[in-house]
C-alpha positions as CSV (number, residue, x, y, z in Angstrom):
1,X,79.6,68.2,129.0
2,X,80.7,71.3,130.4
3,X,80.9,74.6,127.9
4,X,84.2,75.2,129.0
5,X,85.0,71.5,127.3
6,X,83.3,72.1,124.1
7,X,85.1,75.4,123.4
8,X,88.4,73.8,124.2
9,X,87.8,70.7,121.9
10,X,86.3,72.8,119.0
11,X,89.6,75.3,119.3
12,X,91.6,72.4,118.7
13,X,89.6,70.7,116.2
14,X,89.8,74.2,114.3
15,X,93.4,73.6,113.3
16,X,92.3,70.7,111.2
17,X,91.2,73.9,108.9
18,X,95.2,73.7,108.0
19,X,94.5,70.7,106.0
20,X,91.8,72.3,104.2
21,X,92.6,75.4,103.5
22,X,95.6,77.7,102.5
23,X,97.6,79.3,105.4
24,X,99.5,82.6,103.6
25,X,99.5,83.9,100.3
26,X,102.2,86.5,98.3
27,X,101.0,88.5,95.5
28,X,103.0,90.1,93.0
29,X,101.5,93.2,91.3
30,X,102.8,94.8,88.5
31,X,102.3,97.0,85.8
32,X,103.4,94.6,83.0
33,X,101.4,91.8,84.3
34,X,97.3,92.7,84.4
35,X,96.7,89.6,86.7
36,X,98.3,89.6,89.9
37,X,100.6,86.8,90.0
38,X,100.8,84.8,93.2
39,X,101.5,81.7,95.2
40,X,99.6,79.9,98.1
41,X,101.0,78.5,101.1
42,X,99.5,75.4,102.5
43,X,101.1,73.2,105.3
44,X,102.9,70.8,103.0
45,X,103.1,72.8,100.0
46,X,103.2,76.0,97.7
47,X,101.0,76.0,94.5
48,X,100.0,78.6,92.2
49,X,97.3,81.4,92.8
50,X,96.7,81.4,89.2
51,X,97.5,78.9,86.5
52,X,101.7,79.0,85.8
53,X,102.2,81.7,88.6
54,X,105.1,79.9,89.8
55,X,106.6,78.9,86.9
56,X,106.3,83.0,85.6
57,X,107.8,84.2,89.5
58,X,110.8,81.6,89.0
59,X,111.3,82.8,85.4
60,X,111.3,86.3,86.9
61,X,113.3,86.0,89.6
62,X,116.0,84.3,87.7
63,X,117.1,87.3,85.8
64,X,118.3,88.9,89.1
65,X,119.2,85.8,90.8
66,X,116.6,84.3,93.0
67,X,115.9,80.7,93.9
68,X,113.2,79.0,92.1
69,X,110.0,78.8,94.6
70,X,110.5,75.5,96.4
71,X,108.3,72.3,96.0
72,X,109.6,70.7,98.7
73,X,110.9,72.0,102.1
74,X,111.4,70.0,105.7
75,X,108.7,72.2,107.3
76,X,106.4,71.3,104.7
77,X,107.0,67.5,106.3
78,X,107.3,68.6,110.0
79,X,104.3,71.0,110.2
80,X,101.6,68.7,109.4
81,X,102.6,66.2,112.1
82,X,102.7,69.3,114.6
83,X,99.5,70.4,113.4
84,X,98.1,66.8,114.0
85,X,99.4,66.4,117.2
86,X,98.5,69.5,118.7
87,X,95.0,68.8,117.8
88,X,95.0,65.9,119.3
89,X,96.5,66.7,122.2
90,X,94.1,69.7,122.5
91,X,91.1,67.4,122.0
92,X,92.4,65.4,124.6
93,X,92.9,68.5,126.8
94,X,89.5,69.5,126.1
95,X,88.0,65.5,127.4
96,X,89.9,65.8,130.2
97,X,88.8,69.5,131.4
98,X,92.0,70.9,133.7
99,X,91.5,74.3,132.9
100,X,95.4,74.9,133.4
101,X,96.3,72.0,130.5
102,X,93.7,74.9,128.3
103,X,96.2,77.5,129.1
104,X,99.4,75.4,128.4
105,X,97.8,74.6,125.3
106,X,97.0,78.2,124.4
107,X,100.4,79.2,125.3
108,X,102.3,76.1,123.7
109,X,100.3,77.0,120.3
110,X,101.1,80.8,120.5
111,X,104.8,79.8,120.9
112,X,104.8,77.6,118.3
113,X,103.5,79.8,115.8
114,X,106.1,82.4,116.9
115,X,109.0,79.8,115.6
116,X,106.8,79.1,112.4
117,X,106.7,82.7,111.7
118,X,110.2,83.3,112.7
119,X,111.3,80.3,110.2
120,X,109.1,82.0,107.4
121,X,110.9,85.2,107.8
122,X,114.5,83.2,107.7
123,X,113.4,81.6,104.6
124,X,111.9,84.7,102.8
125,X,115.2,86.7,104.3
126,X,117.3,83.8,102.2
127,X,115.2,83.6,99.2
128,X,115.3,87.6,98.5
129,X,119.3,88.5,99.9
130,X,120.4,85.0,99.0
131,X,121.5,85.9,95.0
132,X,123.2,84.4,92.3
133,X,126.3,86.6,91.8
134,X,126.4,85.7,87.7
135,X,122.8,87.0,87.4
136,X,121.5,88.5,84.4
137,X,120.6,91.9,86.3
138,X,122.4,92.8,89.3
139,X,121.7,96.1,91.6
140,X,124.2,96.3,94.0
141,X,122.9,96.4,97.7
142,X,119.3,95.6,96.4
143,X,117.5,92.5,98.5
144,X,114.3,91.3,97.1
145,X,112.9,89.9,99.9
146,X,109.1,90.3,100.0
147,X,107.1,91.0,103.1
148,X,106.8,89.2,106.4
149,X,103.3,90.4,106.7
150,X,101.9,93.3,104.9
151,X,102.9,95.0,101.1
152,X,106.4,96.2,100.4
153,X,107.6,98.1,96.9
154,X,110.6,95.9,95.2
155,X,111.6,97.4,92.0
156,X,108.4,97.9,90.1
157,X,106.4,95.6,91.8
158,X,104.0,95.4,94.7
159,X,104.8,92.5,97.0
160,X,101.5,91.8,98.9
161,X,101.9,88.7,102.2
162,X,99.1,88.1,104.1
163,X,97.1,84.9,105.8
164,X,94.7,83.4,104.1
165,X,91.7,80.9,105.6
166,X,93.7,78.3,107.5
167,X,95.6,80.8,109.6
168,X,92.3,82.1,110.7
169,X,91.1,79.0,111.7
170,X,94.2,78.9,113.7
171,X,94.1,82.0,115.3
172,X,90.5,81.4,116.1
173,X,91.2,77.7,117.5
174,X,94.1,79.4,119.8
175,X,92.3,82.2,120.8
176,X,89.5,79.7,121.8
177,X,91.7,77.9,124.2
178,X,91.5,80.8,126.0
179,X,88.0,81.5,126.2
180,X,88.1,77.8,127.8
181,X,90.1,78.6,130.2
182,X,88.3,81.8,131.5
183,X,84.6,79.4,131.1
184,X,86.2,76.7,133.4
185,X,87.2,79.4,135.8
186,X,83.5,80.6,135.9
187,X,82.8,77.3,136.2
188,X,84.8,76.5,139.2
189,X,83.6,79.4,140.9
190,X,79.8,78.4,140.7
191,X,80.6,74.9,142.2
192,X,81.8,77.1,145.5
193,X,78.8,79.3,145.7
C-alpha cells in the first residue's frame, strides 16, 4: 500500500480519539475554592473535572443568573454521527487513494470544525449574556461569558478554555490529510520519471 494511503487512513482513523477522550475543558479558579473547579467536554456530553464541579458551577452561577450547565444539547447527538462519518469517509478516501478526495477531506474537516467552534462560541455567548433578570446579584452591563479559547478575568474568577486530548487527535488526523496529499503528489511525480 502506498505511504500516501496509510497516512490518509490513519488521519481519519485519528478522529475516533473523540470517542475516547475529552475534546475541551473550562476551569474556574478562584480564591475561595483551593481546587479549580471545572467541566469536560466530550462529543455527547459535559461531566465534571472533579467530583460535584457541575453541581457547585450551577449553584454558583445561579446567584447571578446563569443557566445550569447542560446535560443534554442537539450537538451532543449530531456530532458523534459527523465524527463517524467523516471517519469513514476518510478511511474510504484513504482505500481509494485520489489525492484530490485527501484534500476535500482536509478542507471539509477544517470547515467543519470552523461551524463547531462557531456554535461553541454561540452557546458560551448565550450561557454568560443570556441572565435571569430576578437574580439574586445583578451588575448591570456585566456578561459572564467565559472564554472561546484562552483565560479571561470574570468577577473574581479565572475562567480558563482550552482543548484537551481529543481535539489533538483531531487536529493531528486533519493536518494528516494533508501530508497525504503532498506524499501522493511525490508519489505521482516518481511514476513520470
Amino acid at each position: 500500500m502506498k505511504r500516501s494511503k496509510i497516512i490518509m487512513i490513519t488521519g481519519s482513523a485519528m478522529l475516533l480519539a473523540l470517542f475516547i477522550f475529552p475534546l475541551w475543558n473550562i476551569t474556574l479558579e478562584a480564591p475561595q475554592y483551593p481546587e479549580p473547579l471545572g467541566m469536560d467536554i466530550w462529543i455527547n456530553k459535559v461531566v465534571d473535572s472533579n467530583p460535584n464541579d457541575i453541581k457547585n458551577i450551577n449553584l454558583m452561577n445561579h446567584y447571578i443568573g446563569m443557566k445550569d450547565v447542560p446535560v443534554t444539547m442537539k450537538e451532543f447527538k449530531i456530532f458523534p454521527i459527523v465524527i463517524l462519518v467523516m471517519a469513514v469517509l476518510g478511511i474510504l478516501i484513504g482505500i481509494i487513494g485520489k489525492r484530490k478526495l485527501f484534500l476535500f477531506w482536509g478542507i471539509t474537516m477544517i470547515v467543519l470544525g470552523i461551524i463547531g467552534m462557531y456554535d461553541f462560541y454561540l452557546w458560551l455567548y448565550d450561557y454568560g449574556h443570556n441572565l435571569n433578570p430576578h437574580a439574586a446579584i445583578k451588575i448591570p452591563g456585566q456578561g459572564y461569558m467565559p472564554p472561546l479559547f484562552g483565560a479571561k478575568s470574570i468577577l473574581n474568577f479565572n475562567a480558563i478554555s482550552l482543548p484537551m486530548t481529543g481535539a489533538y487527535f483531531m487536529v493531528v488526523g486533519i493536518a494528516l490529510s494533508f501530508v497525504a496529499f503532498f506524499q501522493a503528489k511525490k508519489e505521482t511525480k516518481k511514476i513520470y520519471y
